[in-house]
C-alpha positions in Angstrom: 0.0 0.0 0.0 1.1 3.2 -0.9 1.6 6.1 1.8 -1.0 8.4 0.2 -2.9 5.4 0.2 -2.3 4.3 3.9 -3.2 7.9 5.0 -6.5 7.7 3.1 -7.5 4.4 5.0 -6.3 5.6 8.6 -8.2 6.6 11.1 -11.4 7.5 9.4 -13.8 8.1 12.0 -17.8 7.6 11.7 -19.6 10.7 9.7 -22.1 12.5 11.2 -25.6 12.6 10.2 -26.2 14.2 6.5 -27.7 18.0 6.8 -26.6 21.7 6.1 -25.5 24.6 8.3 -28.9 24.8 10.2 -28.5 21.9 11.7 -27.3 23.4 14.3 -28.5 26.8 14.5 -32.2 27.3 15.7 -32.7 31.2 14.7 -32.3 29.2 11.2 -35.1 26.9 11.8 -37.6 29.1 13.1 -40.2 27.2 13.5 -38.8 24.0 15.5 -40.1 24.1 18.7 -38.1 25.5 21.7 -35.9 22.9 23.7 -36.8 22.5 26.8 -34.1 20.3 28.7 -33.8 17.6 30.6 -34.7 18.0 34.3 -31.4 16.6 35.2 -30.0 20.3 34.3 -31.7 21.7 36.9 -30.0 19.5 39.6 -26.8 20.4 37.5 -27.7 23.9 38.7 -28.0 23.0 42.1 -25.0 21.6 42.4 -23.0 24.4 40.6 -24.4 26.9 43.3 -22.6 29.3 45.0 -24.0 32.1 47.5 -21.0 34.5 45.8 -22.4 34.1 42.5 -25.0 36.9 43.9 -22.5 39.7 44.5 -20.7 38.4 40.8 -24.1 38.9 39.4 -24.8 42.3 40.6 -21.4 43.2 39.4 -21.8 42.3 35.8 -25.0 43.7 35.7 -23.7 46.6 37.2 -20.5 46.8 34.8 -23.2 45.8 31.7 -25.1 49.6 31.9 -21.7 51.1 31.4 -19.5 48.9 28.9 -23.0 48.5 26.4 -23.0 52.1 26.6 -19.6 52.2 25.4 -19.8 49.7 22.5 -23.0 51.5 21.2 -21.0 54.9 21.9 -18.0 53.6 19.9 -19.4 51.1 17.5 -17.0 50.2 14.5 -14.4 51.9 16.1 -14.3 49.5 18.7 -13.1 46.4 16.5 -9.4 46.1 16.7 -7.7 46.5 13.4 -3.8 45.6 12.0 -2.3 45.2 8.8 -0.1 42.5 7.6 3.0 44.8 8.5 2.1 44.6 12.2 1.9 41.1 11.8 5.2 40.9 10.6 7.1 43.0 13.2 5.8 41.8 15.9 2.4 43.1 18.0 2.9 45.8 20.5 1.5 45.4 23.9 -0.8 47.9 23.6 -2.2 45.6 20.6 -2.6 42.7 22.0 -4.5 43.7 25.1 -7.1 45.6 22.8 -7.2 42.2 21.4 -7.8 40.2 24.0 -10.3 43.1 25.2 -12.3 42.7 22.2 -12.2 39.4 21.2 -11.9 40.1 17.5 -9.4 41.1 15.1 -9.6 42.4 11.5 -6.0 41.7 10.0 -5.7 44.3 6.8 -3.5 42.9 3.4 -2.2 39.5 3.9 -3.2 38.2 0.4 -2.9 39.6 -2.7 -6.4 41.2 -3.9 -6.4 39.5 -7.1 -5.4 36.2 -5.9 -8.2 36.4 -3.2 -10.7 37.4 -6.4 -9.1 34.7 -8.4 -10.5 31.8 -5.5 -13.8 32.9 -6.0 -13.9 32.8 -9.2 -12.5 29.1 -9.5 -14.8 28.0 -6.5 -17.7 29.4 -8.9 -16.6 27.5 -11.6 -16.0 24.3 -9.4 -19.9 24.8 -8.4 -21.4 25.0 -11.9 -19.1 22.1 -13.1 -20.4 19.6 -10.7 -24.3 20.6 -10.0 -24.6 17.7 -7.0 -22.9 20.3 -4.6 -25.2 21.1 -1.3 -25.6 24.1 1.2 -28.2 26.7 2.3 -30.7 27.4 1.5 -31.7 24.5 -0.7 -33.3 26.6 -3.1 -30.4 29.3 -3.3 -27.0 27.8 -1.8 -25.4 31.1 0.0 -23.4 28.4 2.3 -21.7 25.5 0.6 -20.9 22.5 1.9 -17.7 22.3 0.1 -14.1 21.7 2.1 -11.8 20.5 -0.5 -11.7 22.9 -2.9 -8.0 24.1 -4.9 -9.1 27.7 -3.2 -9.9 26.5 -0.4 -6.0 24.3 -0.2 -4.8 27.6 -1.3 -5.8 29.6 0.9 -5.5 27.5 4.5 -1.8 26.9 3.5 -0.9 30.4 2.0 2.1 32.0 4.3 0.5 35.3 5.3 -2.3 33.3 6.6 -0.2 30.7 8.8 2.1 33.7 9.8 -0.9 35.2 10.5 -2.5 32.6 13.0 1.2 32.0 15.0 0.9 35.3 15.5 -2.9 35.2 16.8 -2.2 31.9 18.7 0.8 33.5 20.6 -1.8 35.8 22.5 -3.1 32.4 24.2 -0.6 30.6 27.1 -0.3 27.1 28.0 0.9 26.1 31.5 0.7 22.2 30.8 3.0 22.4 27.3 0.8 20.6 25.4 -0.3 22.6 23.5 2.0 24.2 20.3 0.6 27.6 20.1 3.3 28.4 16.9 2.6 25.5 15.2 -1.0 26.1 13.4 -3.0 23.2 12.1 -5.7 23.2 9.3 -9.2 22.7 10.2 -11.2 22.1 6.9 -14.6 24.9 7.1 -17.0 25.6 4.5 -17.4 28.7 2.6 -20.0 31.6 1.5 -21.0 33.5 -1.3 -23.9 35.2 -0.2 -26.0 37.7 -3.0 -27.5 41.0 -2.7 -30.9 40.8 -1.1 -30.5 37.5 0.6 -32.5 37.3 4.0 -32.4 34.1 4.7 -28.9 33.8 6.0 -29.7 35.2 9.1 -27.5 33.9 11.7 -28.7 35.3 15.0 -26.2 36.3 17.9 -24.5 32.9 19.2 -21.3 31.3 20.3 -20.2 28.0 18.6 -18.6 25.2 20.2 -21.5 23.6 22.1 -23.9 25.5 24.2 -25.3 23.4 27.4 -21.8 21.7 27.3 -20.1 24.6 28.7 -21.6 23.8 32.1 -22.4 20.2 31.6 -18.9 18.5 30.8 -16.6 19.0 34.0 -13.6 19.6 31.5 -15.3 22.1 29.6 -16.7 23.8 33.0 -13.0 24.6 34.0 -12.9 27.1 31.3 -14.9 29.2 33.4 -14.2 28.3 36.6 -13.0 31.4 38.0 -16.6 33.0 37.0 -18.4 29.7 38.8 -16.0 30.2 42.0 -17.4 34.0 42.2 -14.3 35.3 40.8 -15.4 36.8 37.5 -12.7 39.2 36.8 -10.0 36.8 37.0 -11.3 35.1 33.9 -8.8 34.2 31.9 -10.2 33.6 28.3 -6.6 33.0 26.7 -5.6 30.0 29.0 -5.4 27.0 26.7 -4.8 24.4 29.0 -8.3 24.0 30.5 -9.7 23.6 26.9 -7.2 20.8 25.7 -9.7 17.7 27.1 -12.8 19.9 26.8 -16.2 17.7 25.2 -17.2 20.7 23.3 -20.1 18.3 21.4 -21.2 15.9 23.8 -24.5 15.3 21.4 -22.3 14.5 18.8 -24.2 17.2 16.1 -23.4 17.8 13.0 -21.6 21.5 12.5 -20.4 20.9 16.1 -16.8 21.8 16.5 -15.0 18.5 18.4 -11.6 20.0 18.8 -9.3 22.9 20.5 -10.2 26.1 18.3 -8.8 29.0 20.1 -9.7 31.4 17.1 -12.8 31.1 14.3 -12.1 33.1 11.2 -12.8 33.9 7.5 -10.7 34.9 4.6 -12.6 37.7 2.8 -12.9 36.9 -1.1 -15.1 40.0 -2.1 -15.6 43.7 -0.9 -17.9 43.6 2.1 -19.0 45.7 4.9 -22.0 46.7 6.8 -24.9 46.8 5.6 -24.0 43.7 3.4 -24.4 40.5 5.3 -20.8 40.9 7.3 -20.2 39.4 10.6 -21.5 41.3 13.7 -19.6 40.7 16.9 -20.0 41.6 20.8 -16.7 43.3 21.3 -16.3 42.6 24.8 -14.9 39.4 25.6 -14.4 39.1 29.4 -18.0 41.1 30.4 -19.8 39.1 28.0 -18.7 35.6 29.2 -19.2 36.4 32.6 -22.8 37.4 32.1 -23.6 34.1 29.7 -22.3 32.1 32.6 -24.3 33.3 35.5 -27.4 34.0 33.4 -28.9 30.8 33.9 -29.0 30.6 37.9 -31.4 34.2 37.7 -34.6 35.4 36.6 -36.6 38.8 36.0 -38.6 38.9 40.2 -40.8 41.0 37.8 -41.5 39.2 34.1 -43.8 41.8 33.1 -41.3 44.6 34.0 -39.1 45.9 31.2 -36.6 47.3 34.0 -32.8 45.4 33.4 -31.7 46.8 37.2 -30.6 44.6 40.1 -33.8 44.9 41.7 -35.6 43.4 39.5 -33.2 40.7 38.3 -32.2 39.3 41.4 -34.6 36.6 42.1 -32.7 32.7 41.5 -33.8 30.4 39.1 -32.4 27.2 40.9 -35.7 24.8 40.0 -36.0 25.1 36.2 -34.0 23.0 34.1 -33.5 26.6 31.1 -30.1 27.3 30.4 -31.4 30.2 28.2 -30.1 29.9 24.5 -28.6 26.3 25.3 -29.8 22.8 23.9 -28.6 19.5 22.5 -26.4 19.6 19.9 -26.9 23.0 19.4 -24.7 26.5 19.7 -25.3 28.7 22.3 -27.9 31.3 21.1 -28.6 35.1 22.3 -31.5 37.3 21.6 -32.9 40.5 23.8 -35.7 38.2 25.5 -32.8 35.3 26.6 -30.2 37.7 27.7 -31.1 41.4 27.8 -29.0 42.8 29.3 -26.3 42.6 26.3 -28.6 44.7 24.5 -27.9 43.1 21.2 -29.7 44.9 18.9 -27.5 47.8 19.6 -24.1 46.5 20.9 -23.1 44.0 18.0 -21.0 45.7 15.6 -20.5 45.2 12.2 -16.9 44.1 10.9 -15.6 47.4 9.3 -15.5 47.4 5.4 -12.8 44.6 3.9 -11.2 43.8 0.7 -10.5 40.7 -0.6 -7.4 38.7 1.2 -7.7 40.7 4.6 -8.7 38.7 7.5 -11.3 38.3 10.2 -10.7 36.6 13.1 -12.7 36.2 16.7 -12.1 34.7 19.8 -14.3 31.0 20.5 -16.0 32.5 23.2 -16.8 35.5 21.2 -20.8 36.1 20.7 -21.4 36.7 16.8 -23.9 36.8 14.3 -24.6 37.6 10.2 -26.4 40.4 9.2 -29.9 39.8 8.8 -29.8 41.4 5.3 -27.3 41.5 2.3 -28.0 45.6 1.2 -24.8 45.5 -0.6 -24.6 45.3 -4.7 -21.7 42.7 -5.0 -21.7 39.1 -3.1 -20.5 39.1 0.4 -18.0 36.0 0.0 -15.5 34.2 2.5 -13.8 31.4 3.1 -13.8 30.1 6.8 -10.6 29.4 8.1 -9.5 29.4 11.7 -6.9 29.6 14.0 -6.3 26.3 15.4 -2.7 25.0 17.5 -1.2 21.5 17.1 -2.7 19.1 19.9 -2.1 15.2 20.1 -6.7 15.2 20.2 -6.1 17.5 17.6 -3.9 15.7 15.7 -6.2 12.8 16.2 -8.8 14.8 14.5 -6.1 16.5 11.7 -5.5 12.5 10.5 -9.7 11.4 10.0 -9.6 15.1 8.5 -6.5 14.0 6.5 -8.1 10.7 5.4 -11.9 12.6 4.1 -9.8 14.7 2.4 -8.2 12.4 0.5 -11.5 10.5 -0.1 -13.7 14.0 -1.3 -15.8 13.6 1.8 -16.5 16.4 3.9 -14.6 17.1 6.9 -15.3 14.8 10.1 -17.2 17.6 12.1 -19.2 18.6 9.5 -22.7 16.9 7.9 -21.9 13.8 6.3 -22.7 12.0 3.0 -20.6 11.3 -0.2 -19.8 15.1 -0.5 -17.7 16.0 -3.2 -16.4 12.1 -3.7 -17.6 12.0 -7.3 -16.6 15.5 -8.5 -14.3 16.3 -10.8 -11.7 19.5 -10.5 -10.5 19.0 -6.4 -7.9 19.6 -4.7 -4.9 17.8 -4.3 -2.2 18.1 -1.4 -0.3 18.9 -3.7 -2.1 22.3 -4.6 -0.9 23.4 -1.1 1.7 26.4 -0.8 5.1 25.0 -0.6 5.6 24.3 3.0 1.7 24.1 3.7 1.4 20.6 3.7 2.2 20.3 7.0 -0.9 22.2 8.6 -2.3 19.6 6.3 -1.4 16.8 8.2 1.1 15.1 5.4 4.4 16.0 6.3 5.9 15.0 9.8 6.6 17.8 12.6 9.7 16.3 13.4 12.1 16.0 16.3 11.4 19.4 17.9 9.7 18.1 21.0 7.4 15.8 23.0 4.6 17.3 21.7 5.8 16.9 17.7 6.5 13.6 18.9 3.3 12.4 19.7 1.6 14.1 17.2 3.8 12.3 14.3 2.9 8.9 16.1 -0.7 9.4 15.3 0.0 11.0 11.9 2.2 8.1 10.7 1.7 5.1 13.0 0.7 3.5 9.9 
C-alpha cells in the first residue's frame, strides 16, 4: 500500500448525520419548537451553586449599563484593526491587550487582492461544473458545503495566513505544554457566497462550540471556573490548557466543533462591509462571558417589567431545568428576550468594510452573528478558516480530517454524506503552498519536542 494510500484508510472516523449549516442553528429553523431540557440540568444547577455568585451577578449587571454604553457609543471603532506589516514585526502590547479586550481582530492585506478574487472565481466554476454540490438554503446555496476545494487548499496553506495565525495563537498561554501555540494546524470549514438581497442567511447572535456543554462537561466547565467560583474578573479567556480535554459536542451534532479552536475566522474573497451581510460581533470578551455564565441561575422577580436593574433581576432560578439559548447539539444562542442585558440589537458591531485577502478573526468564546440582510450590490463572500494550534486530540482529529480529504468527503465535524467524492476538478495536497502541507497533516513535525513527537505517532503510526 502506498503512503498516500495508507493515510487515506487511517483513522477514518464515523460521519455525522447528512444536513446543512442549520442543523445546528435554531434562529435558522424558526419554526422548531423550543428545547426545553432535561430535568437533570436543573439538579446540575443545584449543584453548581454558590451564594457569591450573587455579588458576581450584581457586578456584571452593574459593569453591563456602562460597557454596552460604550460599544454603542464607539461602534466600528471599537473592532481592533492591524495590517499585515504589524503582523510581521511583531504586535505591540498595547495591541494585544485591545485584542484580548475585544475578542476580535480584522488583520488588513495579507493576500494579494487578485489572488483572493481569483478563489472565488475558481470555486464558482468548481460549483457549476459539478451541480450535486449542497448548502443553504436549498433553493439558493449562500453556504456551501464544500471543504476540498484548490481555493480553499490555497488559501488555509498560504504563508501570510499561517504567519498570521502563529501570531494570533501566541496571545493564548499554556501552562501544561501541550499545546504548540506556533505551530497552526488546518481545520477544513466551508465557505459563503452570499447575494444581494438574501434574507435568509440570518445567523442570529451565538457562540459555537456547544452551548449546554459549557456547564455540563466537568472539563469544559473549567474554562470558566473562575466566573463559577465568584471570581469573575479573574477570567482568563486565553488560557489553553483548560480547553485541551474539553467535550465541546457531547450530542455528537453535525456543525459541532469537536476540537481545540482557540480562534474562528474567515478569509474575505469580495468587498464587504456593513450593511452587506458581514459578521456582527459583541466586542467585549471578558463582560460578556461572565454574564452568559451566570445567566442561567437568575430570573426577572418582575417578568412583566421591562426594567434590566438589580432589583428586579435578582430573584434565583435554581428549579428550572432553562439554560437560556442552550440545547442539545446545538450552539449557544442570544437574543434580547434570553439575555437582555447585552442589549444586542445595539451592541453588535459590524466588521468594518474589507477587501479581498484581509482577515477576520474572533475569539471561540466571542458572541457573533450575520447580518440579517445582504444591502450590498456585490456578493459578500469568504472562506472560513481558523486559527487552530497542534494538539495530540487535535492531531487525532487533523489524521480522519486528513483521510476525508483524501477520499472528497467532507470534513469529520461537518454533515456527512458522499460530498464532493464524485466530483471532478478538487484539490490535491499537492495544490498546497510550498511548506503548507504540514498544517495539512502530510508532512511529519519532526524531532522538535514531546509534543511533535506524539503528534507524528498518530499522523504516521501507519
Amino acid at each position: 500500500m502506498s503512503s498516500m494510500a495508507a493515510m487515506a484508510a487511517a483513522g477514518r472516523r464515523q460521519q455525522k448525520n447528512e444536513g446543512d449549516i442549520s442543523a445546528v442553528f435554531t434562529s435558522l429553523r424558526p419554526d422548531d419548537p423550543q428545547t426545553i431540557l432535561p430535568p437533570r440540568f436543573a439538579e446540575l444547577k443545584r449543584e453548581l451553586w454558590q451564594e457569591r455568585l450573587v455579588q458576581s451577578w450584581k457586578e456584571v449587571l452593574n459593569e453591563l449599563e456602562v460597557e454596552t454604553k460604550r460599544i454603542e457609543e464607539k461602534g466600528e471603532g471599537i473592532i481592533p484593526k492591524l495590517s499585515m506589516e504589524s503582523i510581521r514585526r511583531g504586535l505591540t502590547e498595547e495591541e494585544k491587550a485591545t485584542i484580548r479586550a475585544a475578542g476580535c481582530v480584522v488583520v488588513k492585506g495579507g493576500i494579494p487582492e487578485q489572488e483572493a478574487r481569483s478563489w472565488k472565481e475558481d470555486i464558482q466554476k468548481y460549483v457549476a461544473a459539478n451541480p450535486g454540490v449542497k448548502g443553504f438554503p436549498a433553493d439558493h446555496i449562500q453556504v456551501f458545503e464544500l471543504y476540498n476545494t484548490v481555493s480553499q487548499i490555497r488559501a488555509r496553506t498560504h504563508p501570510n495566513v499561517l504567519e498570521t495565525q502563529r501570531t494570533l495563537l501566541s496571545l493564548w498561554h499554556d501552562p501544561s505544554g501541550q499545546v504548540g501555540l506556533d505551530t497552526p494546524v488546518s481545520y477544513f470549514d466551508r465557505l459563503r457566497i452570499r447575494y444581494p438581497g438574501d434574507s435568509k442567511f440570518t445567523l442570529g447572535p451565538h457562540i459555537d462550540g456547544g452551548s449546554i456543554e459549557r456547564w455540563e462537561d466537568p472539563q469544559y466547565r473549567e474554562c470558566f471556573s473562575q466566573i463559577l467560583k465568584g471570581a469573575w474578573k479573574q477570567l482568563d479567556s486565553f488560557n489553553a490548557s483548560p480547553r485541551i480535554d474539553a467535550k465541546q459536542d457531547l450530542y455528537n451534532a453535525p456543525s459541532q466543533c469537536s476540537i481545540f479552536r482557540p480562534w474562528q475566522g474567515w478569509t474575505a474573497m469580495s468587498s464587504t462591509g456593513p450593511g452587506e451581510g458581514t459578521l456582527r460581533v459583541f466586542p467585549s470578551l471578558k463582560l460578556a462571558t461572565a454574564y452568559w455564565v451566570l445567566r442561567p441561575f437568575f430570573r426577572a422577580r418582575y417578568p412583566t417589567s421591562a426594567s434590566l436593574s438589580w432589583e428586579n433581576w435578582n430573584q434565583l432560578d435554581l428549579d428550572g431545568s432553562a439554560f437560556p439559548g442552550s440545547g442539545l447539539g446545538t450552539g449557544l444562542e442570544l437574543n434580547e428576550v434570553s439575555h437582555p442585558h447585552l442589549r444586542l440589537s445595539k451592541t453588535m458591531i459590524s466588521m468594518p468594510r474589507v477587501k479581498p485577502g484581509d482577515q477576520v478573526y474572533w475569539h471561540c468564546d466571542t458572541i457573533h452573528a450575520v447580518e440579517g440582510f445582504h444591502g450590498g450590490k456585490e456578493d459578500s463572500s469568504v472562506m472560513y478558516i481558523p486559527a487552530v494550534p497542534l494538539t495530540v486530540k487535535n492531531a487525532q482529529y487533523l489524521r480522519d480530517q486528513r483521510s476525508n480529504f483524501l477520499a472528497g468527503l467532507p470534513a469529520p465535524d461537518f454533515p456527512g454524506g458522499p460530498g464532493e467524492s464524485t466530483f471532478s476538478g478538487g484539490a490535491t495536497v499537492e495544490n498546497a503552498y510550498p511548506g503548507g502541507s504540514q498544517a495539512l497533516g502530510f508532512e511529519r513535525f519532526g524531532a522538535g519536542n514531546e509534543l511533535f513527537k506524539k503528534a507524528d505517532e498518530v499522523l504516521f503510526a501507519h
